[in-house]
C-alpha positions in Angstrom: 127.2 -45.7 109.2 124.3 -45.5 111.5 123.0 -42.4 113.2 123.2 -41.8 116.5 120.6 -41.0 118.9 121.1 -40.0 123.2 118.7 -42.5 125.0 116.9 -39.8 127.4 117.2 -42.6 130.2 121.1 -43.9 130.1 121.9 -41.3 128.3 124.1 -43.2 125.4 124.6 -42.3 122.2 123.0 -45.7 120.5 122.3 -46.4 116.6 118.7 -44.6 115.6 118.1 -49.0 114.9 118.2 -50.0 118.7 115.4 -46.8 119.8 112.0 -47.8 120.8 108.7 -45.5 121.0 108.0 -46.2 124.8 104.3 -44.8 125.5 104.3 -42.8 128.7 100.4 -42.8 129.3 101.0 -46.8 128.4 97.5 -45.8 125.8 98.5 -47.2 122.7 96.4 -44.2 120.8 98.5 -41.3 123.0 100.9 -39.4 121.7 102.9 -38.7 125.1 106.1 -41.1 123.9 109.7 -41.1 124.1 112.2 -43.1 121.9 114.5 -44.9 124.0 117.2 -47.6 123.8 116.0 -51.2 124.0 117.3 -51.5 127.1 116.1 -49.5 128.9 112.7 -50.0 127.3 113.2 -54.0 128.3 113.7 -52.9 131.8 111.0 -50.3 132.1 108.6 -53.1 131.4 110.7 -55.9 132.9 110.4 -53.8 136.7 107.1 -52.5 136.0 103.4 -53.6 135.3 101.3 -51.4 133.1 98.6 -50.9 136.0 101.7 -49.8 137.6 103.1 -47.1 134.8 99.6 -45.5 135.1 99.8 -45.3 139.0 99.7 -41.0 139.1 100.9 -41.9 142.7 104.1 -44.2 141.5 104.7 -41.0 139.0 106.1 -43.7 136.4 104.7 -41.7 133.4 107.6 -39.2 132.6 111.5 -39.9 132.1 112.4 -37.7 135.3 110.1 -39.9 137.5 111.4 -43.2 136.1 114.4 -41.8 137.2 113.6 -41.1 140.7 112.7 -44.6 141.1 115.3 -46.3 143.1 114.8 -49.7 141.5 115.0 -48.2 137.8 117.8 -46.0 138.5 120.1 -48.7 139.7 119.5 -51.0 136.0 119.9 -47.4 134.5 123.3 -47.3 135.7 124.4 -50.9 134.9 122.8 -50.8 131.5 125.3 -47.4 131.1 128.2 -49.7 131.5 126.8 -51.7 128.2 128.0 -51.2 124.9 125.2 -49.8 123.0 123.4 -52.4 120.7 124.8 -55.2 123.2 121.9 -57.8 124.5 121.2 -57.9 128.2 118.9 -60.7 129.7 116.4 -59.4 131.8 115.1 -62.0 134.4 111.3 -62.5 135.4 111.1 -59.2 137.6 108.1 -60.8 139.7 106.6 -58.0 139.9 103.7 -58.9 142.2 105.8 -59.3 144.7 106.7 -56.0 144.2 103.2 -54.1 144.6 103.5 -52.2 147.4 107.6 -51.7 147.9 107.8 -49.2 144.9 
């Protein structure tokens, strides 16, 4: 049986198999990371670019102000609905075209 493990993010209790190390400085050497479901870890790349994850004015770099964001919250609470360990696709986000409506 696997262990379970509360994604910070959706909050549901997924197997310890399906948790990713997300870096919150996005610095591969930094040790600021979380372990969160691969779902939310699809989308928190999927919505957002890496320049924009460092942003300090976006405030992208901690699980509360992923959370504030509009765009991420409303995936948070569809991928809530999921059964944890089910796929979801993730279209192209686009996010260019996104830049400045964060």
């Amino acid at each position: 049986m696997n262990d379970l493990t509360q994604c910070p993010l959706c909050k549901r209790e997924c197997p310890e198999r399906i948790m990713q190390r997300h870096h919150l400085d996005t610095v591969r050497e930094s040790d600021k990371t979380v372990k969160i479901c691969r779902e939310c870890h699809k989308t928190v790349h999927g919505l957002f670019s890496n320049r924009m994850l460092r942003n300090p004015e976006l405030n992208l770099n901690t699980v509360d102000g992923l959370l504030s964001n509009e765009r991420f919250y409303k995936a948070v609470k569809f991928i809530r609905k999921l059964n944890p360990g089910e796929r979801m696709r993730m279209r192209d986000s686009n996010k260019k075209k996104y830049r400045g409506r964060i």
